[in-house]
Structures are given as structure tokens and as C-alpha cells.
C-alpha positions as CSV (number, residue, x, y, z in Angstrom):
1,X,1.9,22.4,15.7
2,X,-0.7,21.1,13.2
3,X,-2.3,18.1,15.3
4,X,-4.2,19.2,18.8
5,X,-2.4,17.2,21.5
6,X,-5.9,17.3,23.5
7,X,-7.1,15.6,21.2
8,X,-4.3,13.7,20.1
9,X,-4.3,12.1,23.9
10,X,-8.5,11.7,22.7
11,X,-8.0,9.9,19.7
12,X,-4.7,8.1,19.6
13,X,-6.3,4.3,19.9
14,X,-5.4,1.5,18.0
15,X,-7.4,1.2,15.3
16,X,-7.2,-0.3,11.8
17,X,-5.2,1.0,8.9
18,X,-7.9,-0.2,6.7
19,X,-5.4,-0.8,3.6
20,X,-8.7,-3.8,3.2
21,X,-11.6,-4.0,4.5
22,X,-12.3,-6.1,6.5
23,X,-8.7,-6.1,7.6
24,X,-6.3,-8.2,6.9
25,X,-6.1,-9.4,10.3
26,X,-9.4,-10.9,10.0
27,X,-8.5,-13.4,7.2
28,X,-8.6,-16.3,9.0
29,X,-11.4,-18.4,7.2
30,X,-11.0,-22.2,7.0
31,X,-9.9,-22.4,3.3
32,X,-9.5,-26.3,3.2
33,X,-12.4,-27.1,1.1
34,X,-12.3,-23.6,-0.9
35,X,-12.9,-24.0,-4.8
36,X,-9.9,-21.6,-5.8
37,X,-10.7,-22.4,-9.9
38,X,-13.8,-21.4,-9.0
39,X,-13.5,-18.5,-6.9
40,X,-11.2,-17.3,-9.7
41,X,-13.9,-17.9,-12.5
42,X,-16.4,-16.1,-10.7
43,X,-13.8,-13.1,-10.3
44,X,-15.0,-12.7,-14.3
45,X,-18.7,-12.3,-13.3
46,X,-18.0,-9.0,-10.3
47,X,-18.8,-5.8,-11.2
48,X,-14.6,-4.8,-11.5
49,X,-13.9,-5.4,-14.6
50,X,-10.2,-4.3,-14.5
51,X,-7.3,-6.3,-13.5
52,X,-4.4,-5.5,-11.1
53,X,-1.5,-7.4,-10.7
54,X,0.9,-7.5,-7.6
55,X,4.2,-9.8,-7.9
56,X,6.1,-10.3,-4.8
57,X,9.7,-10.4,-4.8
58,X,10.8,-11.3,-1.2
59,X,14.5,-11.7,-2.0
60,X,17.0,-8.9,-0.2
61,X,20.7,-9.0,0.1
62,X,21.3,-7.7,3.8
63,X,18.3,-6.9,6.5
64,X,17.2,-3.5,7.1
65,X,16.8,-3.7,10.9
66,X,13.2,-1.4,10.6
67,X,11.8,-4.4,8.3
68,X,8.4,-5.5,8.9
69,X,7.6,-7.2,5.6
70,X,7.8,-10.3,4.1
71,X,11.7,-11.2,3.4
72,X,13.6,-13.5,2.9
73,X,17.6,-12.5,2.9
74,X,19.6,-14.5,0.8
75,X,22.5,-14.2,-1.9
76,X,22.0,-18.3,-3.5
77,X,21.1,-17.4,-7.0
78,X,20.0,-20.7,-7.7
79,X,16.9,-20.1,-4.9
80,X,15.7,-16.9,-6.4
81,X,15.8,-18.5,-10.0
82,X,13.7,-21.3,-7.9
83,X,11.3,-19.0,-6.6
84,X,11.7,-17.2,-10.6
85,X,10.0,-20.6,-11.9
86,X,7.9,-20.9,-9.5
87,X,6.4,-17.7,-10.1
88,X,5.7,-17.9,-13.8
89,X,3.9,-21.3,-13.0
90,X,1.8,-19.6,-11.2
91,X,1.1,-16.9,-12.8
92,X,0.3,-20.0,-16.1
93,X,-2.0,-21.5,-13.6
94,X,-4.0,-18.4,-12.6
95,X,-4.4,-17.0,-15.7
96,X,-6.6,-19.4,-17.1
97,X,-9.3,-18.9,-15.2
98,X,-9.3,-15.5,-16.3
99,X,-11.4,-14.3,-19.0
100,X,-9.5,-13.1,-21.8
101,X,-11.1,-9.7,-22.7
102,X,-10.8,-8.2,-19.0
103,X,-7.4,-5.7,-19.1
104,X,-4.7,-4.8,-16.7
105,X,-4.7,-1.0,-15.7
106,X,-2.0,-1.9,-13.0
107,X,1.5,-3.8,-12.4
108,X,2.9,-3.7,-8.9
109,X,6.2,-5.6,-7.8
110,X,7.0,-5.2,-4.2
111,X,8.8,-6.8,-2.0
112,X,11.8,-7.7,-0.5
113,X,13.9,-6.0,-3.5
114,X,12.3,-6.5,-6.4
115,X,15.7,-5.2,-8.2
116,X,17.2,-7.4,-6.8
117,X,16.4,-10.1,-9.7
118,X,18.6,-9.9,-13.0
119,X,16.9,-7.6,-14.8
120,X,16.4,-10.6,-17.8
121,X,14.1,-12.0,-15.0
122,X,11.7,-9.4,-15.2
123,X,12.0,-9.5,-18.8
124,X,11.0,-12.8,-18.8
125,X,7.9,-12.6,-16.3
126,X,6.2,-8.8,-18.1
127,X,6.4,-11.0,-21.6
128,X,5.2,-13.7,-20.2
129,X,2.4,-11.6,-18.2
130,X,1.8,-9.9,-21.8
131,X,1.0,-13.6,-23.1
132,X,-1.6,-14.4,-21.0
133,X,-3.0,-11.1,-20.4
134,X,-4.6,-8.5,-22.6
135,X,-2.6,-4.7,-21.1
136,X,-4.8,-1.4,-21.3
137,X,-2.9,1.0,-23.1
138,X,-2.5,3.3,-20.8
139,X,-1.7,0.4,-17.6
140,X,0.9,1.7,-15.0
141,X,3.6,-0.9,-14.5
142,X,5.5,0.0,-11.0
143,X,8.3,-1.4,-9.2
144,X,9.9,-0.8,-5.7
145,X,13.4,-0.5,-5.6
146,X,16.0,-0.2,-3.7
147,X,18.1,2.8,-5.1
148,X,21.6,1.0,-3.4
149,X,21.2,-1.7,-6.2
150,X,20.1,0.8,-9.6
151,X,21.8,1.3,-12.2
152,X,21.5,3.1,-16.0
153,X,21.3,0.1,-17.3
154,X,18.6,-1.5,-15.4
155,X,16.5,1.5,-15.6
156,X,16.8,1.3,-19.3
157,X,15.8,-2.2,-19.4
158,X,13.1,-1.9,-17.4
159,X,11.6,1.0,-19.0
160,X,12.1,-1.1,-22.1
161,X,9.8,-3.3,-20.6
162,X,7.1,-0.8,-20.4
163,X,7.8,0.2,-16.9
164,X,6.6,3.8,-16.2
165,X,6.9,4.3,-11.9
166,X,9.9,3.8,-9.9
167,X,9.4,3.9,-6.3
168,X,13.1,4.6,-4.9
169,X,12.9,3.6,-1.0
170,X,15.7,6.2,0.2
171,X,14.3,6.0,4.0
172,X,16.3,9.2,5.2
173,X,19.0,10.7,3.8
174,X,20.9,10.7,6.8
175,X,23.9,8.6,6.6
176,X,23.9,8.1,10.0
177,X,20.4,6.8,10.1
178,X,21.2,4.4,7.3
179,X,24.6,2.8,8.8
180,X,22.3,2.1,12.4
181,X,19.5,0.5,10.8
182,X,21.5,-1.4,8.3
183,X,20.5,0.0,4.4
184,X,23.0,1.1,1.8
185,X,22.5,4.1,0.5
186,X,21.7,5.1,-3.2
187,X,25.0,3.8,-5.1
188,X,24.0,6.9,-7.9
189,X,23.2,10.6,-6.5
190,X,19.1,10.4,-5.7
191,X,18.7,13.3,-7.9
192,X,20.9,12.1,-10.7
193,X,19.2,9.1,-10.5
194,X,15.5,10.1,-10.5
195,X,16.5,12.9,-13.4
196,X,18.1,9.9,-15.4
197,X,14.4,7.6,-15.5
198,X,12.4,10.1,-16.3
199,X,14.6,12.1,-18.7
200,X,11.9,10.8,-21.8
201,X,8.7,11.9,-19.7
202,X,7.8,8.2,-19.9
203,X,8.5,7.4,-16.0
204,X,7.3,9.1,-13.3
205,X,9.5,8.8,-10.0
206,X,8.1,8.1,-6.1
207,X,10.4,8.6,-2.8
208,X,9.5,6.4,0.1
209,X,10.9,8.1,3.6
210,X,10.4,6.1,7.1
211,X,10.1,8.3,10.3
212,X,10.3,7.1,13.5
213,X,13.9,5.7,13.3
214,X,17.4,6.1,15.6
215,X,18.7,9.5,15.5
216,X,16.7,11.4,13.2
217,X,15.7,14.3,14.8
218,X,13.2,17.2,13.8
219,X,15.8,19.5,12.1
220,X,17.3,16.3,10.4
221,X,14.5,14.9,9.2
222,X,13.5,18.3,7.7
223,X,16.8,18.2,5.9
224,X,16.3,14.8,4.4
225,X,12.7,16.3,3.0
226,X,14.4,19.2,1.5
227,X,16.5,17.3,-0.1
228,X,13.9,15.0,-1.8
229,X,11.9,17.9,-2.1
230,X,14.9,19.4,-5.1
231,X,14.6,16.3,-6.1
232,X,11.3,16.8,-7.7
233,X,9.8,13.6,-7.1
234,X,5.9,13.2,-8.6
235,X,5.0,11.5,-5.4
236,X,6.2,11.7,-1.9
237,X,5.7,9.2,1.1
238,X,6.5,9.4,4.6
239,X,5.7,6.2,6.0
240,X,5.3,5.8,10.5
241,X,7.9,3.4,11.7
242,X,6.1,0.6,13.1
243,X,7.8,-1.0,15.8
244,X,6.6,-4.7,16.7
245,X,9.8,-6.4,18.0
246,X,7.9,-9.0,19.4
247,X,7.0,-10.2,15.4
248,X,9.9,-9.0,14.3
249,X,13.4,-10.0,16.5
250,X,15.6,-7.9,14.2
251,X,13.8,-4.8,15.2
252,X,15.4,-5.8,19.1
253,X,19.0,-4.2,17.8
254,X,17.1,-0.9,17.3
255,X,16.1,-0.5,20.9
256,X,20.0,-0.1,22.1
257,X,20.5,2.9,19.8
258,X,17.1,4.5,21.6
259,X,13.9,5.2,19.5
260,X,11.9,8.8,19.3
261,X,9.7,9.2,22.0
262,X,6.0,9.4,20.3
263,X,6.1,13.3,20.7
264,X,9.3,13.5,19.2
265,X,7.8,11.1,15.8
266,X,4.7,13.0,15.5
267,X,7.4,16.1,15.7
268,X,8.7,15.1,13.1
269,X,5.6,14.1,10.6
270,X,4.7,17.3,12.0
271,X,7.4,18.8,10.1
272,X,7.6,17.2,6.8
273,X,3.8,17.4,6.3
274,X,4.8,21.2,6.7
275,X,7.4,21.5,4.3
276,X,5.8,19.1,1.5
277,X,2.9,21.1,1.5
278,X,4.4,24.5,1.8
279,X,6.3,23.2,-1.5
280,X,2.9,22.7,-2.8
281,X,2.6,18.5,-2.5
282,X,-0.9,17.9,-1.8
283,X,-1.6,15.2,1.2
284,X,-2.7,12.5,0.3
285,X,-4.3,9.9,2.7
286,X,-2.5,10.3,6.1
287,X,1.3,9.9,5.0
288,X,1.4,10.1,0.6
289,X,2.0,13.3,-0.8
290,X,1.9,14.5,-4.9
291,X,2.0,16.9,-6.9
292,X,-1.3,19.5,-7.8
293,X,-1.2,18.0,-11.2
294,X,-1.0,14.1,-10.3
295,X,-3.9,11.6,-10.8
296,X,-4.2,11.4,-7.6
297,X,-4.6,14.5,-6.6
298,X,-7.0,15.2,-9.2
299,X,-8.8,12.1,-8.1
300,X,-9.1,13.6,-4.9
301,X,-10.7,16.7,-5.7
302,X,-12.7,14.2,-7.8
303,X,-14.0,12.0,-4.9
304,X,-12.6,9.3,-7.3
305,X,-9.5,8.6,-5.0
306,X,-9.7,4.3,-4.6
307,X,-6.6,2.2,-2.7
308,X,-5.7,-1.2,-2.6
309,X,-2.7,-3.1,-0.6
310,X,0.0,-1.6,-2.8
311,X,-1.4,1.7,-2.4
312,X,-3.6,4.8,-3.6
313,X,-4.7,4.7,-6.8
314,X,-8.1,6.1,-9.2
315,X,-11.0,4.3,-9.4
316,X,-9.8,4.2,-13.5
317,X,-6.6,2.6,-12.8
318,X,-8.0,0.1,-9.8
319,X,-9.1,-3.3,-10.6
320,X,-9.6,-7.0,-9.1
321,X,-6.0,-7.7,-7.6
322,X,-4.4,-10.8,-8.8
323,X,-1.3,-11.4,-6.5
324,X,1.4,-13.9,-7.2
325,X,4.1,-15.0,-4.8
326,X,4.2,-15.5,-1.2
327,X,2.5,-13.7,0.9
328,X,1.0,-11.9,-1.9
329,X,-3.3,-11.0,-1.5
330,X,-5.4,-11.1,-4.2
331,X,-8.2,-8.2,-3.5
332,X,-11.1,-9.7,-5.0
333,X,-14.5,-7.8,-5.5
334,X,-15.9,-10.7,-3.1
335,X,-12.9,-12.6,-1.7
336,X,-9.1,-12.3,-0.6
337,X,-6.7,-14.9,-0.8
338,X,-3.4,-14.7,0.8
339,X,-0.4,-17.1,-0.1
340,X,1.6,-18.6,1.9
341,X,4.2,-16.7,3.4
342,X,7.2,-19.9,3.3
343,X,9.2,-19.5,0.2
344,X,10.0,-23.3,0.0
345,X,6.3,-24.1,0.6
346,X,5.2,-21.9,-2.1
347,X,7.7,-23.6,-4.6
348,X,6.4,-26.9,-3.9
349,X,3.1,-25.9,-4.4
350,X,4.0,-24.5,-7.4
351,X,6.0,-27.7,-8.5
352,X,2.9,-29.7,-7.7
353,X,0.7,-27.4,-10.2
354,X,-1.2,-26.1,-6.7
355,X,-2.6,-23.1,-5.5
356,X,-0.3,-21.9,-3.2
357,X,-2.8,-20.2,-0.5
358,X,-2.5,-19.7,3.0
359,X,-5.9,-17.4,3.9
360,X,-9.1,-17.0,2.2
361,X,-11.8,-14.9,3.1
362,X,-15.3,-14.7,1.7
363,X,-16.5,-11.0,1.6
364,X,-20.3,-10.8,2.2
365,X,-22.6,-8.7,0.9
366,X,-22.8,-6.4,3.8
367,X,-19.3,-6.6,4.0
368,X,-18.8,-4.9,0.4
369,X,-21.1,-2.5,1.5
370,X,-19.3,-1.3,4.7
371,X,-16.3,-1.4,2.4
372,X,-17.7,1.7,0.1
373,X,-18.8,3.5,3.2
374,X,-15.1,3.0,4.7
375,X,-13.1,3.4,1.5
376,X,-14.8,6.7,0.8
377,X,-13.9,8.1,4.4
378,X,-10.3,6.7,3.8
379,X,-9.8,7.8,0.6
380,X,-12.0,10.6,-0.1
381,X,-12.5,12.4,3.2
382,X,-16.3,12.6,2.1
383,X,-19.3,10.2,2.7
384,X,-21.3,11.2,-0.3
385,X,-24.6,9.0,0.7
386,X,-26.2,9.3,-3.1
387,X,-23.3,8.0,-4.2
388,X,-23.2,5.1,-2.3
389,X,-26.4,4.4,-3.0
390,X,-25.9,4.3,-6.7
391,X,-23.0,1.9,-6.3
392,X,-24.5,-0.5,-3.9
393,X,-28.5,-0.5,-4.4
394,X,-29.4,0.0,-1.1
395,X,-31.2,3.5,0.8
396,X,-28.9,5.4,2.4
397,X,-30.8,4.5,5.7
398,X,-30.5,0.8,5.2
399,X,-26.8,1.3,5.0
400,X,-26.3,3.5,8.0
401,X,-27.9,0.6,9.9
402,X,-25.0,-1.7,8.8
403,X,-22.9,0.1,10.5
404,X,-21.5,0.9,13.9
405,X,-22.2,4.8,13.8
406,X,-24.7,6.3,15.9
407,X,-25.5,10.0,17.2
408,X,-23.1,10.1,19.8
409,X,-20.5,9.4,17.9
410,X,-21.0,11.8,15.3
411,X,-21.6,14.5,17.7
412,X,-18.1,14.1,19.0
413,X,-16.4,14.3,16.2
414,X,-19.3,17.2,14.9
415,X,-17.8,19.2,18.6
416,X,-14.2,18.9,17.8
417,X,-14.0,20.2,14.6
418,X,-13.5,16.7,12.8
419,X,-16.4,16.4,10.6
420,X,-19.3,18.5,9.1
421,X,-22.0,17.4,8.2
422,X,-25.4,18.5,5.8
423,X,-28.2,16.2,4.9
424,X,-26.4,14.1,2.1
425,X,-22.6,14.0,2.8
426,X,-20.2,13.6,6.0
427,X,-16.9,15.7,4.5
428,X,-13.8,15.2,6.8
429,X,-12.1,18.6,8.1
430,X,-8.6,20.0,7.9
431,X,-8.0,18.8,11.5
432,X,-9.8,15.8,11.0
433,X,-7.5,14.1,8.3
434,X,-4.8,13.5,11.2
435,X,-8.2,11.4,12.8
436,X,-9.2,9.9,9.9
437,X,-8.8,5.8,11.0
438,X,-10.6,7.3,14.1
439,X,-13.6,8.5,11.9
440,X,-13.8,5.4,9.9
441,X,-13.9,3.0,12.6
442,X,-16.7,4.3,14.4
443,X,-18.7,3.3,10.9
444,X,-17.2,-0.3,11.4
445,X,-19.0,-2.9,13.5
446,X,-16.2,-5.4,13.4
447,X,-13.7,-3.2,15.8
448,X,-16.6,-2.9,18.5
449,X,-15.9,-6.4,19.8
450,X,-13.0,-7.8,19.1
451,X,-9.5,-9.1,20.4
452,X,-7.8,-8.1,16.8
453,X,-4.8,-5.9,17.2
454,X,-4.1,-2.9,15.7
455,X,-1.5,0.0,15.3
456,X,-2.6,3.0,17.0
457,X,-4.4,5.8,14.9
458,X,-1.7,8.5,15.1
């Protein structure tokens, strides 16, 4: 048993996931009269220098019934070549706002099924993002994709492209599992399929796992991890199940197969944190695991571990985020913008040579500095104060006054073996990685008082 169930029944609260901060969930800002070209200009004047850039592909063949993202299921060719165009328009239309001599450390497509485009497609958008956009040399380029619809080919193409991470969403291993929530399974062997990308050392290969689902048990699920685990993957995650039927409907059909209880899930997290670390995968965050020698583990024992909405990454590799497609956020160092979600809404805007947002919000100064303090908890398990200071020009004490901590707090977390603390850092225990949301939100003043909902902690 790694995780206390005292204080499991303690700390289990809903709290954000704080993938953003603030989060997502408080993007609601009027953005009628917002000045996108301008916003976007500015962008060339924050401190991050770098660019990211997320595509989102929200195109899938069947439903998977566990779902919560942004899809849109479909086999008409002639809408996804709509929603193609419409993407490279806007990808024209942001990038000229966008000073020419910043470069792109990251690529993300995510989705939906991002393989589920002809591979020409993505041909077409990377030269068409090389066009407009000046690529570091080292940039990673990453795609999610859904192993039931890779081939050799593809993966050759793609890697063509410059492509150097494959995220394979297997989910479970179980067939079982896979037939009730409705995914194929990999139409190559996994391992066969993973050896074949990065048989040049020029790709590096990610598993995605879901726990939580019908009929995986403890000594299954510890099967499915020991089989990723031969495969070798660089990086590991074992994403929580979230069930929210009443936002999803398709998540309903789950409910008649019977769902783990919550001791049964955190069972079975339990178990594959234990055998991914006993194979010597290093946690990172609450549910991503890699290797000793991955840059993110070695950004980790750095402090210099940074995340954005597609995930962790270093604080080399991060940059502004400029997201295309619906739904999509840009991550600005002062603002986030959120598309619209409605594929044939986005298209017209597109069409009409319009930004296609949805949500903006306008990140104030205090804002960016809560964001350090709760990005370094997150991310780091450390609150290095000097540090801090350094990046945001303000006394450490001026900065604890932002936020929502006070002794109390502290001394909690101090009594159950969460936190330590000396006079310039706050460094996160062992025990207290399974608490960290927990940690990090008694720093945040915007969860003291609010009807925003959240997932719980655990």
C-alpha cells in the first residue's frame, strides 16, 4: 500500500489539476471586443521567447466509450479535408503576427486521431508550418496515435517529416477491456510496432494506459504494465479514468458493465506505480513515468521540469503555445485563447479569414506570479523561494502574500509527513507526491471561494 488511506479519506477533495493556471475552467472572459492581432503581436514582446505549437485533429472513426475529449466521429473524407483547409488558413493567418526570428522547440498533434488524416495531410501542414516558421534544430515534433490505424508506412512518412515522438494510446492490453469500451486494438504487435519507429534512434516511443475502466482488475492491470514494460517504451503514462457521464452521454453505456469502486482504482495505480518504478521508470508528476536517462527526468532532478496542456516538458523545450483547431488553447505568457469547440463553426470562421475563438483570458500580473509558485509545486515538488524571486522581481514575502497559504496550513501538511520545509525552499515528500494538487491549492486563492468544479485530488 503506498498511499495512507487516513489520509487518503483527509485529502481526497476536488481540487484542480492545474494543467494551467488559472484553470481552464476559469476562462470565461468576455472576448467580444478582444484585439486577437494584437494580443498575438504582443506575444513577441513576453519574456518566452520559444514557440510551441499544438494542432488539433478531432476526427475518429468509432467512439471509445471512456472519451472525454473533443471529438468529432466521422468517416466523410470530404469534412476532414474541410476541416484540413481550414486548418492551414489558420495557421497563414496566425503566423503573421508572429515575429520571424522566434523558433519552435515543440510540435504537438492531439486529438481525436490525429492518424487518422492521410498521411499526405500532415505532409502538407509540417511544410507548410516550416514556411512560416523558423524550427530549432533540435524541436520535438509529437503526435498521438492510435496504434489500431499505424502502419510501416505511415511511420516512415512521418518520420520523414521530421517526426521524432509517437505516443501510442494502447489503454490496456486487455482485450476484454478494449471490446467493452469500444477501441481496436493495435492492428501490428505493440512491441513490433514501437521496435519498428525507433529502429534509427531518431524516434523515441510513449505508451498511454487508462485505469479506472470495466473489468480490469489489480492482477490484470499489472499484466497489461508488464507487458508495456518489455516493451521498452521511453515514457510511460497511466492516465485516472474520469468519469463525467453527465458531460459526456456515451460514458452512460459504461455504467451497465459496473466501474471499479475508488479503492479498487487507486488499487490498481497502486500497482503499476509499483511495478514501473521497480523497473526503474522514474514518476513523473502524479501519473507519467520515464526512464533515469529521459529529459524529463533529468529535468526533474534539475528543478527545470515545466508543463503545458499537452503535457510535461523542460523549461528548454517549452515555449508560448500557439494552438490551431478547435478547441485548441494557446498558452500565452499573458493570455489564453480557446477556439471554438464546433467543427463547422471553426471552418466558417476560417472561410471568413476570422479568428476562430471561443474563450480568452487575460492573465494578470499576480496571476503569472501565482503561476511560478504553482508550476514549481506541480512540477518540481520544490518551492525554491530564490528562485522565484529571480524570475518574477518580487521578495519572497511579497509573493507569499499573493497567495492563499498561511501557518496552519503548512503545519498540516508539515504533521503528516507531506512537506519539509527550511528557510528558502518548501520540497514535497515521498508521501506527499500522491497529495500534491492538495499542496498546491492551498497556495491558490482562486479555489478558496468559488463554485468552479473540479476532479478530486486522488
Amino acid at each position: 500500500m503506498l498511499i495512507p488511506r487516513d489520509l487518503l479519506e483527509k485529502y481526497n477533495k476536488a481540487v484542480p489539476r492545474y494543467t494551467s493556471y488559472p484553470p481552464a475552467n476559469f476562462f470565461e472572459q468576455d472576448h467580444q471586443n478582444i484585439d486577437m492581432a494584437g494580443l498575438l503581436e504582443k506575444s513577441n514582446d513576453n519574456p518566452t521567447r520559444n514557440i510551441s505549437i499544438y494542432l488539433h485533429i478531432p476526427f475518429c472513426p468509432k467512439l471509445c466509450l471512456y472519451c472525454g475529449c473533443n471529438t468529432s466521429i466521422t468517416r466523410n473524407r470530404d469534412k476532414i479535408n474541410e476541416y484540413v483547409t481550414a486548418l492551414k488558413k489558420e495557421i497563414e493567418l496566425v503566423a503573421k503576427y508572429i515575429d520571424k526570428d522566434r523558433k519552435v522547440t515543440q510540435v504537438h498533434w492531439g486529438g481525436g486521431t490525429p492518424n487518422y488524416l492521410e498521411s499526405s495531410q500532415i505532409s502538407d501542414i509540417m511544410n507548410l508550418l516550416r514556411k512560416h516558421f523558423a524550427f530549432n534544430a533540435g524541436a520535438e515534433i509529437a503526435i498521438e496515435c492510435n496504434p489500431a490505424y499505424l502502419d510501416h508506412d505511415y511511420i516512415d512518412t512521418l518520420k520523414n517529416e521530421g517526426f521524432n515522438r509517437f505516443s501510442l494510446g494502447i489503454q490496456d492490453f486487455n482485450e476484454k477491456v478494449l471490446d467493452t469500451v469500444n477501441r481496436d486494438k493495435s492492428a501490428i504487435p505493440v512491441k513490433e510496432l514501437a521496435d519498428y519507429i525507433r529502429k534509427d534512434g531518431k524516434a523515441a516511443v510513449n505508451l498511454d494506459f487508462i485505469y479506472g475502466l470495466p473489468y480490469q482488475d489489480e492482477e490484470s492491470f499489472k499484466n497489461t504494465i508488464r507487458k508495456a514494460i518489455d516493451v521498452d517504451p521511453d515514457r510511460l503514462v497511466t492516465f485516472s479514468y474520469a468519469h463525467v457521464p453527465w458531460f459526456k452521454k456515451s460514458q452512460q453505456k459504461l455504467e451497465a458493465h459496473g466501474l471499479p469502486s475508488a479503492e479498487k482504482k487507486l488499487r490498481l495505480f497502486e500497482g503499476a506505480f509499483e511495478e514501473l518504478t521497480g523497473a526503474g521508470y522514474e514518476a513523473i508528476g502524479l501519473d507519467h513515468f520515464a526512464k533515469p536517462d529521459d529529459e524529463l527526468t533529468v529535468a526533474l532532478h534539475n528543478k527545470k521540469l515545466h508543463r503545458n496542456f499537452q503535457g510535461y516538458c523542460t523549461r528548454e523545450t517549452t515555449g508560448q503555445v500557439y494552438a490551431f483547431g478547435t478547441s485548441a488553447i494557446s498558452q500565452l505568457d499573458d493570455a489564453y485563447i480557446q477556439n471554438t469547440k464546433d467543427v463547422k463553426e471553426y471552418v466558417s470562421k476560417m472561410n471568413q479569414n476570422s479568428f476562430a475563438h471561443e474563450k480568452v483570458y487575460l492573465v494578470t500580473e499576480e496571476e503569472q506570479v501565482l503561476r511560478e509558485v504553482i508550476n514549481e509545486i506541480m512540477c518540481n515538488r520544490v518551492l525554491p523561494w530564490k528562485t522565484i524571486e529571480s524570475r518574477t522581481g518580487k521578495a519572497a514575502e511579497e509573493i507569499k502574500k499573493l497567495t492563499a497559504i498561511n501557518d496552519q496550513k503548512l503545519q498540516q501538511f508539515l504533521d503528516d509527513g507531506l512537506i519539509s520545509l527550511d528557510r528558502d525552499h518548501l520540497t514535497v515528500t515521498d508521501k506527499g507526491r500522491f497529495f500534491i494538487r492538495n499542496i498546491a491549492a492551498a497556495y491558490d486563492p482562486l479555489v478558496e471561494n468559488t463554485d468552479k468544479k473540479f476532479s478530486k485530488s486522488i
